[in-house]
C-alpha positions in Angstrom: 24.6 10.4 -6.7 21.3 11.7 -8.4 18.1 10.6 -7.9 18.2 9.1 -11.5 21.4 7.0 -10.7 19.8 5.9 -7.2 16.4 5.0 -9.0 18.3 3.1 -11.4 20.3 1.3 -8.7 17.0 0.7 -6.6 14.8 -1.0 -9.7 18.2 -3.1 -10.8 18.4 -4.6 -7.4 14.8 -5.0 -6.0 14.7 -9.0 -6.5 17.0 -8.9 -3.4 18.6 -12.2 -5.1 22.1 -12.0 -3.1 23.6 -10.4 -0.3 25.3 -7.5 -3.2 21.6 -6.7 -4.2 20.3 -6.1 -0.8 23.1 -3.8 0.1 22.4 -1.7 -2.8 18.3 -1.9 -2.0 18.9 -0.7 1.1 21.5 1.9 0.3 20.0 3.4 -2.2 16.7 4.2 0.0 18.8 5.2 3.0 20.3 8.1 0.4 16.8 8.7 -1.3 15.4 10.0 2.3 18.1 11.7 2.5 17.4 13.9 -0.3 13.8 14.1 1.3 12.2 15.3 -1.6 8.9 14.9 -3.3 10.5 12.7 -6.2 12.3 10.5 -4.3 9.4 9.2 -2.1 7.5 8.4 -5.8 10.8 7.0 -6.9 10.8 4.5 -4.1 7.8 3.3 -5.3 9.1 2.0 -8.3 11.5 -0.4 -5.8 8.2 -2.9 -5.2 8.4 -6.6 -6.8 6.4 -9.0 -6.2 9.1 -11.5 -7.3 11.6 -10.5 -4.8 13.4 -12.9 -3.1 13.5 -11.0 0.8 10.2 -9.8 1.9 11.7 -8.8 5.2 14.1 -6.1 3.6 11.1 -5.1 1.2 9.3 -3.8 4.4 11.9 -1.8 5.0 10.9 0.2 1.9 7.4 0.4 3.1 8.2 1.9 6.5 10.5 4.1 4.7 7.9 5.4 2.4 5.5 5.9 5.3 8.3 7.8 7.4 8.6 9.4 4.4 5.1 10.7 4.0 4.5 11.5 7.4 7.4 13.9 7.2 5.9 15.5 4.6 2.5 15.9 5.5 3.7 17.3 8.9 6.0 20.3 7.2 3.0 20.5 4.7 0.8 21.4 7.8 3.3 23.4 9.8 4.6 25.6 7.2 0.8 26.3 6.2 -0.4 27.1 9.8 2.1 27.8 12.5 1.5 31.7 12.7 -1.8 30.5 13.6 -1.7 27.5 15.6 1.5 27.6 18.2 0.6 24.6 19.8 0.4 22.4 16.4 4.4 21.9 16.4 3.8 19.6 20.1 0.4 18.1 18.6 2.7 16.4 15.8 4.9 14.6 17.8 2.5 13.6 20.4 1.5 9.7 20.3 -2.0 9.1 20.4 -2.5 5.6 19.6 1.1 3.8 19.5 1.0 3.4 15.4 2.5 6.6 14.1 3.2 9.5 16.3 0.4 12.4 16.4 -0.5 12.4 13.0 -4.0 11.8 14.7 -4.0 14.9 16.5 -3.9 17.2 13.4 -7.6 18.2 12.9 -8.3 16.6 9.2 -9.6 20.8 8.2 -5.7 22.0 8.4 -5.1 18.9 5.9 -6.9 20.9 3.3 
């Protein structure tokens, strides 16, 4: 499936009205990080309703978008500065405060 059809599938079912629609919620973000692009984490966006009927499994598209983004800002900062930091690979996956692992310990300046 595309990104399109999986976008499509995600908006039509993010009421979460029946067991059918929560299937294809969850589904169709499970295969979106899959793809782990740039477009799907702004895609999964548009999967947010304030009408829907299971704010349980609508969390579950929260903590995939942050997995998400933390993914990406860690490849963003390796990719930019491993030649010159060898250590910076073991400072992303260490936990600093229990919340998300060692996003902390990335000095904001390599952000940038």
């Amino acid at each position: 499936m595309e990104i399109a059809d999986l976008t499509q599938m995600l908006v039509r079912s993010r009421l979460l009205q029946n067991e059918k629609q929560v299937q294809e919620f969850e589904q169709s973000i499970e295969r979106m990080k899959s793809m782990n692009s740039d477009d799907c984490m702004k895609n999964l966006c548009l999967g947010f309703d304030d009408e829907t009927e299971n704010d349980e499994v609508m969390f579950g598209l929260v903590h995939s978008i942050e997995s998400m983004r933390i993914k990406w800002i860690s490849s963003k900062v390796i990719k930019r500065n491993f030649g010159r930091y060898g250590i910076l690979q073991r400072l992303m996956f260490t936990p600093i405060s229990g919340n998300f692992p060692g996003i902390g310990s990335i000095p904001l300046s390599l952000l940038k």
